[in-house]
C-alpha positions as CSV (number, residue, x, y, z in Angstrom):
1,X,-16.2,9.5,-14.1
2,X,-12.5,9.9,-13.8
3,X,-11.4,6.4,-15.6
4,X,-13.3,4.1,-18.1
5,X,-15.3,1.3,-16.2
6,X,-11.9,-1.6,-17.4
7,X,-9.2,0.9,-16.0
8,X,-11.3,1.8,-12.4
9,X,-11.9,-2.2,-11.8
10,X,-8.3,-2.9,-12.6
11,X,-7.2,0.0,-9.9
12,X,-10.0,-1.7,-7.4
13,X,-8.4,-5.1,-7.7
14,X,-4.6,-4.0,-7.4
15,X,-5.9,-2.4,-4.1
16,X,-7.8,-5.4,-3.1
17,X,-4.8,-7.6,-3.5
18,X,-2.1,-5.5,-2.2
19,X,-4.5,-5.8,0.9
20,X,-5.1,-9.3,0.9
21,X,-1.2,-10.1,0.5
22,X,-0.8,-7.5,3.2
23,X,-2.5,-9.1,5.5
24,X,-1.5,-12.9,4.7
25,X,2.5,-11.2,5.2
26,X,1.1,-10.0,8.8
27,X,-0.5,-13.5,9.4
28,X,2.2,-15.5,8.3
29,X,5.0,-13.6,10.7
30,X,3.0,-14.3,14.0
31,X,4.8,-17.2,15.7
32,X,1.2,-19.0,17.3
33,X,3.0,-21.5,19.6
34,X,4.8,-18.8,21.1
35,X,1.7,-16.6,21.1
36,X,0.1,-19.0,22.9
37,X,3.0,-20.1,25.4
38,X,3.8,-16.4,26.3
39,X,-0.1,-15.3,26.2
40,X,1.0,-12.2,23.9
41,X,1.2,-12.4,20.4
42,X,5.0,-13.0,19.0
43,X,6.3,-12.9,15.4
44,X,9.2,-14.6,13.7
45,X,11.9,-12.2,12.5
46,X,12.3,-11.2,9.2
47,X,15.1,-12.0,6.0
48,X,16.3,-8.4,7.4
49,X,16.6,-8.9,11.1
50,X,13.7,-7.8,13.7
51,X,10.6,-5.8,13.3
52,X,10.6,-1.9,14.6
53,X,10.6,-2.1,18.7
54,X,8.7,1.1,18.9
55,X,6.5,2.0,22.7
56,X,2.9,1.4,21.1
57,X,2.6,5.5,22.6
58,X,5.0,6.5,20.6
59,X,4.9,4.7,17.2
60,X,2.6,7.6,16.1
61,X,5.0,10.2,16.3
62,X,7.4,8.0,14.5
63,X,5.3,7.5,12.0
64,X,3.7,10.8,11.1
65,X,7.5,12.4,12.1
66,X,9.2,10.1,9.4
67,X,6.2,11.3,6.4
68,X,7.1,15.0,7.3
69,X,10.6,14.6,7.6
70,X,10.8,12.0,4.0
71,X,8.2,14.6,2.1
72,X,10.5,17.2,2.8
73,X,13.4,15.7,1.8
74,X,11.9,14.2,-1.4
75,X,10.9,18.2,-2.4
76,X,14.8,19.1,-1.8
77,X,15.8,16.0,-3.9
78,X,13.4,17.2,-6.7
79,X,14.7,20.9,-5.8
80,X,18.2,20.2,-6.7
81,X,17.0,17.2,-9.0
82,X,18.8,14.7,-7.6
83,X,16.8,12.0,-8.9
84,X,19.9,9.0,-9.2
85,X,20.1,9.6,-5.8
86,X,16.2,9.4,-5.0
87,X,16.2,6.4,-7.4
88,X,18.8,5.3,-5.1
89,X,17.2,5.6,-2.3
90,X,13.9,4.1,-3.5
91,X,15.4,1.3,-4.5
92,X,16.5,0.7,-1.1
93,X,13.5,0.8,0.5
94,X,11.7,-1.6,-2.0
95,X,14.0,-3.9,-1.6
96,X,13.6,-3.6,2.2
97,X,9.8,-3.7,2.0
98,X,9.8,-7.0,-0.6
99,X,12.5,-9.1,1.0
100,X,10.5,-9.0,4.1
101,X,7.4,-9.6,2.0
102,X,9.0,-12.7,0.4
103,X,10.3,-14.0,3.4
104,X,6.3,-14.6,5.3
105,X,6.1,-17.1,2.1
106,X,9.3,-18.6,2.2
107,X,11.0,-18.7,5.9
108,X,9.7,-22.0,7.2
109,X,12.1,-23.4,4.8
110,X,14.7,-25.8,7.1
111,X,16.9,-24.5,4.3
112,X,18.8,-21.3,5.5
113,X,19.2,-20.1,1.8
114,X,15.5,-20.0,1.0
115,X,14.6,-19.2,4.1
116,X,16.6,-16.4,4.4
117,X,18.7,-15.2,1.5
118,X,16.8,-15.7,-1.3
119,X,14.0,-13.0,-0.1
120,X,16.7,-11.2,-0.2
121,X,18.3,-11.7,-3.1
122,X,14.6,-11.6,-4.9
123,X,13.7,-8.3,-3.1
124,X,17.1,-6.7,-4.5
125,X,16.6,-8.0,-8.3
126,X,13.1,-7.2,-8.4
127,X,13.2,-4.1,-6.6
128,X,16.0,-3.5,-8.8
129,X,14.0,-4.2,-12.1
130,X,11.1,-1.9,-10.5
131,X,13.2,0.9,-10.2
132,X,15.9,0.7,-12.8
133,X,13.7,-1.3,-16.2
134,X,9.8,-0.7,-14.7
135,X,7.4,-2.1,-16.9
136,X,3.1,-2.5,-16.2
137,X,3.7,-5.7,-14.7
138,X,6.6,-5.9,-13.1
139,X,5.5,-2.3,-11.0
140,X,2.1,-3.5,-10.2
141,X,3.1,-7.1,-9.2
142,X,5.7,-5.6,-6.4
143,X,3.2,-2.9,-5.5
144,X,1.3,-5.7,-4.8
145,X,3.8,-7.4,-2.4
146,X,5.7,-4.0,-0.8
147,X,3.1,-2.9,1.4
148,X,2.8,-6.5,3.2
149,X,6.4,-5.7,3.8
150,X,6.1,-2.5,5.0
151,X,3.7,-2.7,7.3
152,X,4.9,-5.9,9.0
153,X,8.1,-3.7,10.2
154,X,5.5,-1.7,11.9
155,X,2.8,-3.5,12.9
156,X,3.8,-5.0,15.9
157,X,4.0,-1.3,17.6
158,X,0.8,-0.3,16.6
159,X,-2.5,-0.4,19.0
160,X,-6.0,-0.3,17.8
161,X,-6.1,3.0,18.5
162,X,-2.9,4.5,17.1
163,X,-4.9,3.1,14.0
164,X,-7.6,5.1,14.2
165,X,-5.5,8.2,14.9
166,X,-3.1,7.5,12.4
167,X,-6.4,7.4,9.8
168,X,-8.3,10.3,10.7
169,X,-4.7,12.9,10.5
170,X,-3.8,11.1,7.3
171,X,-6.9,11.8,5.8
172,X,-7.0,15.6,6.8
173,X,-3.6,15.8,6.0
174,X,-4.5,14.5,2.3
175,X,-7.3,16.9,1.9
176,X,-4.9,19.9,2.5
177,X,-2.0,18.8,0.5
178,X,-4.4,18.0,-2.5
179,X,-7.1,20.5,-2.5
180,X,-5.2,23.6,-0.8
181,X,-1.4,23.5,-0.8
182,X,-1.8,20.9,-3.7
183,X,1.9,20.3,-2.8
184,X,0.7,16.3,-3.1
185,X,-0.2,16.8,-6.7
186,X,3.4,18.3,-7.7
187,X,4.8,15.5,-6.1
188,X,3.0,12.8,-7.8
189,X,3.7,14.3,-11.4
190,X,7.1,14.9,-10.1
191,X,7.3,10.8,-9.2
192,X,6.3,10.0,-12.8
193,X,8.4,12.5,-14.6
194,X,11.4,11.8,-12.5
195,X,10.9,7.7,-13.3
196,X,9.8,6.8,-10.1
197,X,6.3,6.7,-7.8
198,X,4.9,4.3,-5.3
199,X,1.3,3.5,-6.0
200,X,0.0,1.4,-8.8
201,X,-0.1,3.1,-12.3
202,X,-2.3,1.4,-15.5
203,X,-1.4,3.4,-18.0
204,X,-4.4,4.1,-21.0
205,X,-1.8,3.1,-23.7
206,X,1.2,0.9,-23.0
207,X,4.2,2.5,-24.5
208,X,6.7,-0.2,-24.2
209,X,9.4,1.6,-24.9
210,X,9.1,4.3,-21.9
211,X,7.0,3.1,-18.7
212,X,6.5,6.4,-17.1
213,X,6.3,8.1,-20.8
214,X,3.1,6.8,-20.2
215,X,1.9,8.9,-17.3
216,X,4.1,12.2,-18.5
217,X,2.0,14.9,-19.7
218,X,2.0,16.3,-23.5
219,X,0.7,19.5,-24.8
220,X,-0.6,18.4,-28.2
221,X,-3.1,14.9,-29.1
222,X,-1.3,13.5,-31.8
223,X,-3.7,13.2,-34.1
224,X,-2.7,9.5,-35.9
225,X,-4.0,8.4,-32.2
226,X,-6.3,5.6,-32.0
227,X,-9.9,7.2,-31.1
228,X,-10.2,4.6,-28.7
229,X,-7.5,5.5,-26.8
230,X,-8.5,9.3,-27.3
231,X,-12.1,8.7,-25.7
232,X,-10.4,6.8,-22.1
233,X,-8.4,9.9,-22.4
234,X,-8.7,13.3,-20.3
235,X,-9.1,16.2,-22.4
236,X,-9.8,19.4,-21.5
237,X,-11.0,22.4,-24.0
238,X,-7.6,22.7,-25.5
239,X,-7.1,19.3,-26.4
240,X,-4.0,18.7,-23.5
241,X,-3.9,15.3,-22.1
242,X,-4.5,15.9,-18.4
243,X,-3.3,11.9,-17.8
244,X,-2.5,9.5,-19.5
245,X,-2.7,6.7,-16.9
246,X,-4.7,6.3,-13.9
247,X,-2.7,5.9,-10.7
248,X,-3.4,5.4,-6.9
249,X,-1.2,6.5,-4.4
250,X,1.2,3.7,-2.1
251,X,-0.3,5.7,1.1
252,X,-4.0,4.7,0.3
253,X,-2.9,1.2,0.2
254,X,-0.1,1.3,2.8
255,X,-2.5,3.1,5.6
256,X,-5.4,1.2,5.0
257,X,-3.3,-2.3,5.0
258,X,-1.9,-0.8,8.6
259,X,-5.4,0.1,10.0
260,X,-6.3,-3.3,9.1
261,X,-3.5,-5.2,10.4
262,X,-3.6,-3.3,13.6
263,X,-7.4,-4.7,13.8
264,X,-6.0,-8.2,13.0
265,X,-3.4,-8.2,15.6
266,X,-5.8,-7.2,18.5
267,X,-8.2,-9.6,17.9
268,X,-5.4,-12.5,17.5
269,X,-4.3,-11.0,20.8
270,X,-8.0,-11.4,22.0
271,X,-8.3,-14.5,20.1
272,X,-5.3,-16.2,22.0
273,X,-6.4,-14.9,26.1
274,X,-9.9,-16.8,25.0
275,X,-7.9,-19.8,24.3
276,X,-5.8,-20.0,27.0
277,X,-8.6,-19.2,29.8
278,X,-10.2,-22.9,27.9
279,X,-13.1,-21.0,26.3
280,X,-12.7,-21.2,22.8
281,X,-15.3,-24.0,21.3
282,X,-12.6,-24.6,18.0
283,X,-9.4,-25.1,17.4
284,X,-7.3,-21.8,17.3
285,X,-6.0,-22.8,13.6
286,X,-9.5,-22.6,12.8
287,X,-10.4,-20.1,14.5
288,X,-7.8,-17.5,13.6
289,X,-8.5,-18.3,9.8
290,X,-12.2,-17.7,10.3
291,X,-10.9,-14.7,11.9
292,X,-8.4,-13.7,9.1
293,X,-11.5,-14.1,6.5
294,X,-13.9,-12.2,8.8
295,X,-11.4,-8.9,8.8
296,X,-11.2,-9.3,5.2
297,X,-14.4,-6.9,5.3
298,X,-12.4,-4.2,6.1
299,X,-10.2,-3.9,2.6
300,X,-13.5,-5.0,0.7
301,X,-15.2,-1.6,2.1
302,X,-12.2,0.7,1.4
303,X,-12.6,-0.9,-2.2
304,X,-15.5,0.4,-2.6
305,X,-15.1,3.5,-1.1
306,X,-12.4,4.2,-3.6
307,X,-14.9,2.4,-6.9
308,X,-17.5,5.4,-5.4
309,X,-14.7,8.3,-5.4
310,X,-13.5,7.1,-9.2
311,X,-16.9,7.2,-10.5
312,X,-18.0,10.3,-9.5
313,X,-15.0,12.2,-9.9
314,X,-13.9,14.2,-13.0
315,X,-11.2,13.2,-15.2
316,X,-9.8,16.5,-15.1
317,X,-9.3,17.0,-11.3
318,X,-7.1,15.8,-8.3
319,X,-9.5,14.2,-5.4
320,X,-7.8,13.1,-2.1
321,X,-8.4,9.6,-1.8
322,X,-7.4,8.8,2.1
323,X,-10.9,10.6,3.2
324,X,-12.6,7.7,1.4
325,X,-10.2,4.8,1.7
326,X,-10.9,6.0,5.8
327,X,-14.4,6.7,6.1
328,X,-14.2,2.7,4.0
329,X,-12.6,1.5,6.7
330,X,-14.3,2.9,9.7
331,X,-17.6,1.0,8.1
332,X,-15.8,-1.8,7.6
333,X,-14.4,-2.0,11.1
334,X,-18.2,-1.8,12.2
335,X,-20.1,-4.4,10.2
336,X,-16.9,-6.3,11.4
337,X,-17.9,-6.3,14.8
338,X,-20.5,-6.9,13.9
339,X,-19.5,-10.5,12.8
340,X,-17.2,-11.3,15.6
């Protein structure tokens, strides 16, 4: 088992929440008088302006073109270790990613300034304080929140299918860049030695002083240790601390959250033709909330896809999570048919 039983749960209900925010983000944007008016689903616009315009062809190729081009450029930054300006830079995009996060809970306000500017402003200062002062709680509770964000930039240019596809390369891309080229696991222990990673992190013991001290690696077990915290930890025969956290990569949540928006937004889309051709037997508020609980199948499958990876995996190795979080939401996308 790769984590204690506490730690593993904790990881599963981060995930589970950053997918259930996701997806109320996603729900809240889509403008349903509109939808229905036009026939084709519409979204309010974000604190930050409009959503990507992307050909629903061609978002795929932005998509996969903007993970090859950003991994490469994060491996030059950690080359030349530039890490104020990838601070920088992170910072940037968090902020992005949250103030559009904030603004699905807050942009019905008639007041301009909530409405608008203060997702902003809160997406700069805690984005800010994720970045620049990180603690457990204040990293985990905007991982939470980030991906919504994300993913609602994109979401309105991605098809069912360009889901699917975007799954399946993901996932073989994550078994080659963890098991073969391992280029994946230098980059993660780069993100926590450099100060800053995108996934949620529960570290085994909270060194308030240092965040990310938490996750860095150490040659030697201090002996004056507590023996509790020695047991949760991984050892090999040499006594090195292999981790000293337990983490779960931003793209396990962030793809999954996008396969299962994409599933959302084609059955409002399906959802809103049955009501205008006068055959739906409810109320389309009730109806697209029975429909919002009925894809909540999907992120409850990936969940425990991922508890199943964690507890048979060793403490001492890498795994490639996207294969699981994937073949978690295939299943999920099935017995949710299977509902509808």
């Amino acid at each position: 088992m790769k984590h204690s039983i506490r730690i593993t749960t904790y990881l599963i209900i981060l995930f589970f929440l950053a997918q259930l925010v996701g997806l109320i983000v996603i729900y809240n944007y889509v403008d349903i008088s509109k939808s229905i008016e036009t026939g084709t689903i519409e979204q309010f616009n974000t604190p930050v302006g409009e959503n990507a315009d992307l050909e629903e062809n061609e978002a795929i190729y932005y998509i996969i073109g903007g993970i090859a081009i950003g991994t490469l450029l994060v491996f030059v930054i950690i080359y030349f270790k530039l890490f104020g300006f990838w601070k920088l830079w992170f910072f940037l995009a968090v902020a992005f990613c949250l103030s559009i996060a904030y603004g699905a809970f807050l942009y019905k306000s008639q007041n301009i300034f909530i409405g608008q500017w203060l997702p902003i402003i809160l997406g700069i200062f805690t984005g800010a304080w994720k970045v620049y002062r990180p603690n457990f709680i204040i990293h985990n509770l905007t991982e939470i929140f980030l991906y919504g964000g994300l993913v609602q930039f994109f979401i309105g240019s991605i098809n069912l299918w360009t889901a699917f596809a975007i799954m399946i390369i993901i996932s073989i891309y994550d078994i080659i860049a963890v098991n073969h080229s391992k280029h994946m696991v230098h980059l993660a222990n780069s993100q926590t030695e450099s100060g800053v990673f995108a996934g949620v992190m529960i570290p085994y013991n909270n060194d308030e002083t240092s965040f990310y001290k938490n996750f860095q690696m150490e040659k030697k077990l201090d002996a004056k240790v507590d023996n509790n915290i020695k047991s949760s930890m991984s050892i090999d025969e040499n006594q090195e601390i292999i981790g000293k956290g337990a983490i779960l990569g931003g793209g396990d949540i962030g793809f999954s959250l996008l396969f299962t928006g994409a599933i959302l937004f084609a059955n409002l889309q399906e959802l809103i033709s049955i009501r205008n051709a006068g055959e739906l037997l409810v109320s389309f508020d009730i109806a697209s909330k029975m429909l919002f609980l009925k894809v909540l199948i999907i992120p409850a499958c990936a969940a425990i896809a991922l508890y199943m990876l964690f507890i048979h995996s060793k403490p001492d190795k890498f795994y490639p999570a996207m294969p699981f979080v994937t073949a978690g939401c295939f299943i999920g996308y099935l017995l949710f048919t299977l509902l509808i």
